[in-house]
C-alpha positions, -999 to 999 in steps of 0.1 A, spaced: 209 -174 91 220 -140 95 187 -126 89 174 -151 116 197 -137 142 191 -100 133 155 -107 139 163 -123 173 187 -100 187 159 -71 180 138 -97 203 155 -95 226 170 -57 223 132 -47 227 127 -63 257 157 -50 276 134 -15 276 111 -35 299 102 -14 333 124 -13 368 111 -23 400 128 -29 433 154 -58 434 164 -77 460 199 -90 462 212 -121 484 240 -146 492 234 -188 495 265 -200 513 259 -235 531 268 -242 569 306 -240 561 304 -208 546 305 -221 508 287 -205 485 259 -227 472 260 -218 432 228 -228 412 205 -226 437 168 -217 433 148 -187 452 114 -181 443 87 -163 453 61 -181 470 25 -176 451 41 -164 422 64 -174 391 90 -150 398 124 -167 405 162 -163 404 194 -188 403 221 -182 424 256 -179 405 293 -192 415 290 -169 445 257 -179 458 242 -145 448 211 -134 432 189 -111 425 153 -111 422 125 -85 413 110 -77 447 73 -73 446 51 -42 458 34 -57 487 47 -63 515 52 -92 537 64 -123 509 79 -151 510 115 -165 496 116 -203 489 150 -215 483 162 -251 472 191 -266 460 199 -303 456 216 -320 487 203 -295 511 168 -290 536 144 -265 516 143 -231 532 119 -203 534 127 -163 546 97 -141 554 109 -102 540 91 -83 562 109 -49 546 130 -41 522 166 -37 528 195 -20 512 220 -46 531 229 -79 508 203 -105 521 221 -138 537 209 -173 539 225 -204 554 208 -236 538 215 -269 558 228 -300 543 208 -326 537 226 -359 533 196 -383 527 185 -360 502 189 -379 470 168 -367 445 183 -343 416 178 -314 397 171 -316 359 159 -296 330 147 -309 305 112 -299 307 132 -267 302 122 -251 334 141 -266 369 127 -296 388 134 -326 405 136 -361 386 111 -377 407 82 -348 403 83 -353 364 62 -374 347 88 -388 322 110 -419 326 145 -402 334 178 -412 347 203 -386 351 237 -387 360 259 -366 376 290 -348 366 306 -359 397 298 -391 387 316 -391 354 348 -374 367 353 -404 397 346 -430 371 376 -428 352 382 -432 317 345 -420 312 327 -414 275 291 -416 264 299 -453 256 300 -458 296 264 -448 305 254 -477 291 264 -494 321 246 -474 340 217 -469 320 206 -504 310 181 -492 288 210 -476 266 222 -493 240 255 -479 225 273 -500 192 302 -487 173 327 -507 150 340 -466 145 329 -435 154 313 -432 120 292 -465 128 279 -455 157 240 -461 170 225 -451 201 194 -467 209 176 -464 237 150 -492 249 160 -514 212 151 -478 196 164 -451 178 192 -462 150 191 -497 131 219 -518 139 250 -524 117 269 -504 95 255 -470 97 237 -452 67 244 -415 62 207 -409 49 187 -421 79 183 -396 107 188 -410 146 158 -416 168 177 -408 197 187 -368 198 220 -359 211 217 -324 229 246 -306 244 237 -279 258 204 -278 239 221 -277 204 213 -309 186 243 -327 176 226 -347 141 253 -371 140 263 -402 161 296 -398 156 300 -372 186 291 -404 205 328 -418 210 345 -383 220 360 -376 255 336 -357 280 346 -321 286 334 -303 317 299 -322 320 278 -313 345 252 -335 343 235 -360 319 196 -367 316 183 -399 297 151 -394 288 131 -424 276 102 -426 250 92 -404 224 101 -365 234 93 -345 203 71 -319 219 99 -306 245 130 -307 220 135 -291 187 145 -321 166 121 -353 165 130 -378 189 111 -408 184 127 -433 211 143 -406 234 173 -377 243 202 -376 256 201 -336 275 237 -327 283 246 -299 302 287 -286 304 296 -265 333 291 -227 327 315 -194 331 311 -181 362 321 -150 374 340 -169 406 374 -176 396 384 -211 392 404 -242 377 407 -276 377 434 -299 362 435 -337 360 462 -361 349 453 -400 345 475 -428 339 468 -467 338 479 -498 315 485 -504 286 500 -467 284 470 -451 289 472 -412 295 442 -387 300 448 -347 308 422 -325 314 419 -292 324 394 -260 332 397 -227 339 370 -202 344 363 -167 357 354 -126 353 369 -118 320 347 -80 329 321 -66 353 295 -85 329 315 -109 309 324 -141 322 344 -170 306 353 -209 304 384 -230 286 386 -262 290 408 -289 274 406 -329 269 436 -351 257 436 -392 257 459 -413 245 464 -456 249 483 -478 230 463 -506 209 447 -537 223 452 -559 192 482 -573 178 491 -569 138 512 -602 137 519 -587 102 534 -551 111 544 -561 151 523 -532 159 494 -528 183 460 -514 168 429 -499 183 447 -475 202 434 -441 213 443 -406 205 417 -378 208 417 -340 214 393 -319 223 387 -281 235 359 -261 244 356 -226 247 326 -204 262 318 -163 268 287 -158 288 278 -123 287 253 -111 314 237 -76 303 209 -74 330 202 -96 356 173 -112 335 192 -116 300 222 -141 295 237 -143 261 265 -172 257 288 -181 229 306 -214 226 326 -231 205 341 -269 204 366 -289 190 376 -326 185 400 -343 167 405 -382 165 433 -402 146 436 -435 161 451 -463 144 420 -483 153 386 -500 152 402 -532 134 376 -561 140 385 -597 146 375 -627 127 352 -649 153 343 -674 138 329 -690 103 296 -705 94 287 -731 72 270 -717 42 240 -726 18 267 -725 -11 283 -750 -28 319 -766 -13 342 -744 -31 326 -719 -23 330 -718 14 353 -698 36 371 -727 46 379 -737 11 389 -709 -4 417 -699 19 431 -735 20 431 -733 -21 451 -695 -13 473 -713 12 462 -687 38 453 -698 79 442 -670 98 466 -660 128 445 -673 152 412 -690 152 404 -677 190 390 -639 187 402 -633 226 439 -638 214 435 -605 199 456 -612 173 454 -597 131 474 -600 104 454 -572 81 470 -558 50 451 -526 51 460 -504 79 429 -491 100 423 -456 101 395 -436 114 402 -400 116 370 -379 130 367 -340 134 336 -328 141 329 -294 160 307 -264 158 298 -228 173 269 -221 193 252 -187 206 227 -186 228 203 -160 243 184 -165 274 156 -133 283 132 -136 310 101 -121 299 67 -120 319 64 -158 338 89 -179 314 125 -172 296 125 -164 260 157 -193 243 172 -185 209 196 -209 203 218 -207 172 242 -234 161 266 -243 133 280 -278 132 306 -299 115 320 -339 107 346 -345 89 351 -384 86 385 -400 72 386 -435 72 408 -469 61 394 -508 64 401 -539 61 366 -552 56 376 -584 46 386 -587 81 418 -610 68 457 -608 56 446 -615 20 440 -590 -10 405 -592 -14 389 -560 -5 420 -539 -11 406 -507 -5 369 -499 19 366 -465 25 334 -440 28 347 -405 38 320 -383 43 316 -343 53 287 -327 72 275 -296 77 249 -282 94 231 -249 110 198 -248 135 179 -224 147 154 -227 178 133 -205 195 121 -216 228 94 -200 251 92 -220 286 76 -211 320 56 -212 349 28 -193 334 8 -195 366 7 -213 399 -15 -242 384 -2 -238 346 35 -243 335 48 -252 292 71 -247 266 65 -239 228 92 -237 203 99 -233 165 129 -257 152 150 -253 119 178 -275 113 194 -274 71 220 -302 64 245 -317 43 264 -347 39 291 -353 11 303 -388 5 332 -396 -15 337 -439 -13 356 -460 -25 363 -495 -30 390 -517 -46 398 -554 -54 428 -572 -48 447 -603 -59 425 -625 -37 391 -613 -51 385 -636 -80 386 -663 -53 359 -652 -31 338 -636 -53 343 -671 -79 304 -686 -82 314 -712 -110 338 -739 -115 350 -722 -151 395 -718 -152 384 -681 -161 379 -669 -128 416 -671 -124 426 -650 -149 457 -628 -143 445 -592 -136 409 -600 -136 400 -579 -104 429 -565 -93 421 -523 -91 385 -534 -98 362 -514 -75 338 -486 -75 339 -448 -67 308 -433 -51 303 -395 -50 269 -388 -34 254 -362 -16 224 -357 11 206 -322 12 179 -321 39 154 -297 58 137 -300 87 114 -280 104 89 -284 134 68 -263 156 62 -278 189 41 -271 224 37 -292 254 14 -280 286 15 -291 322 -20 -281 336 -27 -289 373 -66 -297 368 -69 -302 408 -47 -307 437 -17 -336 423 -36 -344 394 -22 -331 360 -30 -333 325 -2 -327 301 -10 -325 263 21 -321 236 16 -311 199 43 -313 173 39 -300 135 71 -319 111 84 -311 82 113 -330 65 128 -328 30 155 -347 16 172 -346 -20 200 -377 -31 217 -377 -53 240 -412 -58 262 -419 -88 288 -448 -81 312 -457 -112 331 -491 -119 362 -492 -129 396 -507 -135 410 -544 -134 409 -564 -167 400 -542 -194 381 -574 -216 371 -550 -244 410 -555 -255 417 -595 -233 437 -613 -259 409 -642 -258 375 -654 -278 341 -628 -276 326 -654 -259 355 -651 -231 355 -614 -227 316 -617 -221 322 -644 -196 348 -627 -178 332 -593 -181 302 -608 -167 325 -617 -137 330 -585 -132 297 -570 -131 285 -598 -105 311 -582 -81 307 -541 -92 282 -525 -111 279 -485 -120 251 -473 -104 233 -435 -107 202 -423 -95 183 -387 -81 154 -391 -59 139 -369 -33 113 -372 -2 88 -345 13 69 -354 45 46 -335 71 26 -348 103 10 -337 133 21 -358 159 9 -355 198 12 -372 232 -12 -369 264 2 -374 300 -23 -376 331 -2 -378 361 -11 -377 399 7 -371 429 -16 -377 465 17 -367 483 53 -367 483 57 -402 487 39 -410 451 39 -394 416 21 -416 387 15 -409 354 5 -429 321 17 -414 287 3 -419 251 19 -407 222 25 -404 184 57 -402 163 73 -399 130 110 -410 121 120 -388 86 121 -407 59 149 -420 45 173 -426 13 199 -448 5 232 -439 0 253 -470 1 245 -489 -29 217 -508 -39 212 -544 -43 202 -556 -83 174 -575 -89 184 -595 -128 215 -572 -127 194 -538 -130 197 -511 -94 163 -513 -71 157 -480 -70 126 -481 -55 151 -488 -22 160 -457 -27 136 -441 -7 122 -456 21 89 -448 40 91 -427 77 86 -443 110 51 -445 120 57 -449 164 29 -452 182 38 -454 222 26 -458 255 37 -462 290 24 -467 325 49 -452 357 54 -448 392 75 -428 412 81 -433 451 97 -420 478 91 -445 508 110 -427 528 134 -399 523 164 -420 516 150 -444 488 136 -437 457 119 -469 438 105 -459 402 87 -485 379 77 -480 344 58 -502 319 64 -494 283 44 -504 246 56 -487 212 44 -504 182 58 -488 148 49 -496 111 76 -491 83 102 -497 106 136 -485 90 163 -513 97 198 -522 83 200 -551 58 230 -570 51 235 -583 14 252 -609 2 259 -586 -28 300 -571 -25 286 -539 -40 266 -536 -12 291 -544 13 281 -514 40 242 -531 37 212 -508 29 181 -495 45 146 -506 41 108 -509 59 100 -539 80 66 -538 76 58 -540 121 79 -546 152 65 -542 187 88 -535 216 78 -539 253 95 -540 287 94 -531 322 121 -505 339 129 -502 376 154 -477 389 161 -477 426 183 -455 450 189 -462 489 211 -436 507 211 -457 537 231 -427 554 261 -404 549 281 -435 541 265 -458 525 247 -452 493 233 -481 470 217 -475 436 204 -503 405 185 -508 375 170 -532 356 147 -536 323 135 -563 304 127 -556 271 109 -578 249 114 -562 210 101 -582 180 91 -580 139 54 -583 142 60 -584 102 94 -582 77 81 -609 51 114 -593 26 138 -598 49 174 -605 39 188 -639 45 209 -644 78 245 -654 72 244 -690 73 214 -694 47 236 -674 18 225 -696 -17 194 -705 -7 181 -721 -32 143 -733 -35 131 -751 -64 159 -746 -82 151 -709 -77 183 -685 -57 166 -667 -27 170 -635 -15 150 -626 8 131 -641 41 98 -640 59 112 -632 97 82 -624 113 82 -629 152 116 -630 150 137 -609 174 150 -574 168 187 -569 166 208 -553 198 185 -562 223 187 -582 257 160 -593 269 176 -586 306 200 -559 316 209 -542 346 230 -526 370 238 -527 402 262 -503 423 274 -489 462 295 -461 473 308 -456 508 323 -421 516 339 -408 549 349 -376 559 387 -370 564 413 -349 550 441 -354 529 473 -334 527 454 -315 553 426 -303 532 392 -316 540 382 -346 523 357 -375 514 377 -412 511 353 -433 488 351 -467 477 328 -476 447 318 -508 429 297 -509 398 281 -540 377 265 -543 349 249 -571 331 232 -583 301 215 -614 287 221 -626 252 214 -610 219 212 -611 183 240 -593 166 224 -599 128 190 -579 112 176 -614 103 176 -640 132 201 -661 129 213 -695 146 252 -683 148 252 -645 150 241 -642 182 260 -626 213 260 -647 250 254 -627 280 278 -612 300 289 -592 336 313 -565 338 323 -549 373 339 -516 378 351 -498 407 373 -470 426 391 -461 454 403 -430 468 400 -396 484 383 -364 468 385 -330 478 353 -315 495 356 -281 482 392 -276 466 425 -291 467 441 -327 458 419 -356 450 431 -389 443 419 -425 433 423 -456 415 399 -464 394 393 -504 374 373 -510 343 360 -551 336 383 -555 369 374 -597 358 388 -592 325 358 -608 308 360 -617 275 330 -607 258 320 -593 225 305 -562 217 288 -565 179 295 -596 152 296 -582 119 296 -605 83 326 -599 61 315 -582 26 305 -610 2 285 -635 24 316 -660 22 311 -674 61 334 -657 80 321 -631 105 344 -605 126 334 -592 161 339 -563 181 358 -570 210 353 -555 246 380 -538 259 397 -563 286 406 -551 320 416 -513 321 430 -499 354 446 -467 363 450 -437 387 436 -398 389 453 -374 402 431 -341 398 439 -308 418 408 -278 421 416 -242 426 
């Protein structure tokens, strides 16, 4: 690593010796005299450009001859151009006019700056405003604004992000599979989904991109990327601070502060704090659980040697310990297994009744107290050099998780998992290097070299109590109730996951003729990963020394191994492919911009590191490995302004991918957290349309909707779904199941949203102002909350609406507003998740109910 940044820093030295030439310097302020930071001034006919900073100046390398022409944008305001007829050694100033139908916005992640609607990608991008007047905002939001986001999490640890059905398999989350979704902030790659359920800390905008994007971004994204950009030091002094308080005794504070630290050193501190009491009653402790108490600080140093070189370090923190993430039993299903051995019947023959047999009355009586503490932060540094037509990126990270968890996974006040914990560490450090440009006036890319070396550490464990022999009992025999048998009986698992990954990747927008583009991608993969498992069996009964008959201690110790077995194993994967993608995209005029993509794609391949199921008592370790994802994609888009006020985008989408990796649930207990393995095919298709109607400077409507249609083509070794546990055929127990055409897990077939703002100019407490009102919807049709299809595990559609009232500052000063979250208090559930064992009881994840509350936020 250290050699890696020597190497770059010389980079970079060496180009600082590059050769002067005259520069001319300017000022953006808008028509009330506010500096317009971040906007855009190029020089028309070339690729020479600048970006304004917190003041609205720049500087840009003038050129020889002599008339030229400046082209300045900005998002929200009227393009402008300025003839220079001479040079000047007076500061240039230009007034750009505000544009309040202008609704398209500014992204990057084609790493270069654009607008949304002229890129041929499906994108939807939200705005930093946005998440600061939303209230109560995390990544777990945008999924009601993004309906093609898919967010689950039963804890931060078991966290997927999908993106059209895509990206992580959904359940109980497996340390040795890497996500299909990547997670960039700032354009370091966060590799777990963890980072998913943290607080937002000075975001300034958030792009969505959907599909497969492996030849723009370092690490392989097979379904898509979330690009997140935080607000950067600027030399312009400023702060912001925010208090928030609603019900049940919620409490947010947040805070910024930014500014010249020296003439060319710049920097940024900003601070997160949440807190909320539970939402679920423990009818055996009186307390409330799921409650919320996060930290998080950020800290940056921009550094600006030249006006062409940047070099920023940052560093993060978060820190989670709620008592929290407790699941509620929803319901029970009738099983393939004999009488006694159904849910029903073994708590009556316990003389236990759960506290309530209505999830919504949010009410638990679990014996083991729910923990999840989650740490994870990192340092980043980042050097940004124009050279010739493009900027030279190096971008250097070093990232940490730390996960600290307690569960009930028995999801019940009895003793029968005691203990069901999987701590885990991770560690990792990337390195990219990032070429990106406007190369010429017809010929615009980026190539990049990607290095990312991990490790995860697992230390699990899991413990029987008094109530075990009970649910785990598979025969009518007086020996299951022997005193002692399973009490302390579990397993400890030490594992560990050592991987590599490295890519090389280049992707080319050529402008062929006038609109018409052709845009070819190429991606080189490498991947490596070493397991190495060893899980160890121990305690209850010792029947070696049971005062009782041989053929007693080999029943009962055959008891024993039906519930926990040791198991040990070492394996490793290697895998390399070239994968690719080729846009055409055309754009007669501003009014139209389509495009149609094909591309290729690998997910890594995988290992398992949660136990294995046994096949005649003996470990399937040829489950221990499992094959990558082949993704092959395709989609058909187009882009439209109408008019300048309304944007209407439509998208048809196809991926098809063999070996798919999804999350199996076994009826085995040793296996409680469910493994990974290949569906042989699944196909998923849909149609997107995203909409926005600024219908003037009041009135501003936006929606989107998708249909997805996501199937197995073929998983003929399916697991069973809940209700067909003890199968039998023929006499024969089954295992397994042919579910092919069945649907994939996580998916609605419809979802959308739908949402208005009205704003007025006024002031309040005498500084100018903008009172809003804002209402937001979302909805989704039913889905399946189980791998394997099944008749009971299934989710009904629901609505939630959202809104906000209030006054914001324009510019600085007080703003002010009340914000409502599921305002209708709809009941709804978010994931149902089978208890460990297969007995017939299943626990969901509850939505929150209604959430209300009011910001109070003051900006300097």
């Amino acid at each position: 690593m250290r050699k890696s940044l020597f190497f770059i820093l010389l980079l970079i030295g060496a180009t600082l010796t590059a050769q002067s030439q005259a520069v001319l310097k300017g000022i953006i302020k808008d028509g009330k005299g506010i500096p317009v930071e971040s906007a855009t001034v190029k020089i028309l006919g070339s690729t020479v450009f600048a970006v304004a900073d917190g003041k609205g100046e720049f500087a840009i390398p003038a050129p020889k001859q002599l008339p030229f022409t400046l082209q300045i944008t900005s998002a929200g305001y009227s393009p402008s151009d300025v003839v220079i007829s001479e040079l000047k050694d007076s500061v240039l100033h230009i007034l750009l006019v505000e544009n309040s139908q202008l609704s398209e916005v500014v992204i990057t992640s084609r790493r270069r700056i654009e607008t949304a609607q002229n890129v041929p990608i499906a994108i939807s991008v939200v705005g930093g405003s946005q998440v600061e007047n939303a209230g109560a905002f995390n990544v777990n939001r945008l999924k009601e604004l993004i309906p093609s986001v898919q967010l689950y999490t039963s804890n931060p640890r078991n966290t997927g992000i999908n993106i059209r059905g895509l990206g992580s398999p959904f359940g109980l989350t497996n340390d040795g599979l890497d996500p299909g979704v990547g997670f960039y902030v700032d354009g370091v790659y966060f590799a777990r989904p963890a980072a998913a359920t943290l607080d937002f800390i000075d975001i300034e905008q958030i792009e969505v991109l959907r599909g497969p994007q492996g030849t723009l971004f370092g690490k392989n994204t097979t379904s898509g990327a979330f690009n997140i950009t935080t607000r950067k030091p600027s030399f312009n002094p400023g702060a912001n601070f925010e208090v928030s308080y609603g019900n049940y005794g919620y409490i947010q504070a947040k805070s910024s502060i930014t500014g010249a630290l020296a003439k060319k050193i710049a920097g940024r501190l900003s601070f997160s704090g949440t807190q909320r009491n539970g939402l679920i009653e423990n009818v055996r402790t009186g307390k409330y659980t799921n409650d919320i108490n996060n930290l998080g600080v950020r800290g940056q140093l921009l550094f600006k040697p030249t006006t062409n070189t940047s070099i920023t370090l940052a560093g993060d923190l978060s820190r989670q310990r709620p008592d929290g993430y407790a699941q509620v039993v929803a319901g029970v299903v009738q099983t393939k297994r004999a009488a006694y051995r159904q849910f029903n019947a073994i708590i009556a023959d316990l003389n236990y009744s759960l506290p309530s047999t209505n999830a919504f009355d949010r009410k638990i009586d679990h014996d083991v107290p729910w923990n999840s503490g989650n740490d994870l932060g990192g340092v980043s540094l980042n050097i940004e050099r124009k050279i010739g037509p493009g900027t030279l990126t190096s971008t250097t990270a070093w990232r940490y998780w730390n996960w600290d968890p307690s569960n009930d996974r028995d999801f019940t006040g009895l003793q029968a998992l005691s203990k069901s914990q999987n701590p885990a560490k991770h560690q990792n450090w990337s390195q990219e290097l990032r070429y990106a440009g406007q190369i010429s006036s017809r010929l615009s890319g980026v190539v990049g070299l990607f290095y990312i070396d991990q490790e995860v550490k697992i230390n699990g464990t899991e413990e029987s109590g008094s109530a075990q022999w009970r649910f785990s009992q598979s025969t009518t025999s007086d020996l299951w109730k022997t005193p002692g048998l399973f009490e302390g009986f579990g397993i400890n698992t030490k594992a560990s996951i050592k991987s590599k990954s490295a890519a090389v990747f280049a992707n080319v927008d050529w402008e062929v003729a006038e609109g018409f583009h052709i845009l070819p991608g190429l991606r080189y993969n490498y991947d490596k990963k070493d397991v190495v498992y060893n899980r160890i069996a121990s305690g209850g009964l010792d029947t070696a020394t049971y005062n009782g008959t041989t053929a007693q201690k080999t029943t009962l110790q055959g008891f024993k191994n039906g519930v926990y077995t040791s198991q040990s194993y070492v394996a490793n994967a290697e895998e390399n492919n070239l994968t690719y993608q080729l846009t055409v995209s055309y754009r007669p005029n501003k009014q139209i911009n389509a495009f149609a993509t094909y591309s290729t794609s690998f997910k890594p391949v995988g290992v398992n590191v949660a136990g294995l199921p046994t096949v005649n008592g003996v470990a399937a370790t040829d489950l221990a490995v499992i094959k990558p994802e082949d993704v092959r994609h395709y989609e058909i888009g187009v882009k439209t302004n109408p008019t300048d006020n309304f944007i209407f985008n439509l998208v048809f989408h196809n991926t098809n991918i063999k070996n798919y990796q999804t999350n199996v649930q076994s009826a085995e207990l040793g296996v409680n957290r469910g493994y990974i393995a290949n569906a042989e095919e699944v196909n998923v298709k849909g149609v997107e349309v995203d909409a926005n109607y600024k219908v003037n400077s009041h009135f501003l409507f936006y929606g989107a909707l998708a249909y997805t249609d996501a199937r197995y083509v073929k998983f003929t070794n399916a697991p069973l779904p809940l209700e067909e546990t003890g199968l039998t055929e023929n006499g024969v127990q089954k295992a397994f199941k042919d579910i092919s055409g069945g649907v994939l897990p996580g998916i609605s077939k419809w979802s959308g949203s739908l949402g208005g703002e009205f704003t007025k100019a006024t002031t309040f407490l005498d500084k100018p102002a903008k009172f809003f009102i804002a209402v937001e919807s979302f909805y989704r049709s039913s889905f399946s909350s189980s791998p394997s299809p099944s008749a009971y595990l299934n989710i009904d559609g629901y609505t939630l609406v959202n809104g906000r009232v209030g006054f914001r500052a324009v510019n600085s000063g007080f703003s002010a507003f009340i914000w409502g979250r599921n305002i209708f208090n709809k009941n709804y559930y978010e994931q149902l998740l089978p208890a460990g064992g297969n007995a017939g009881h299943y626990a969901a994840v509850l939505g929150d109910q209604a959430t209300y509350g009011i910001t109070i936020r003051y900006t300097l």
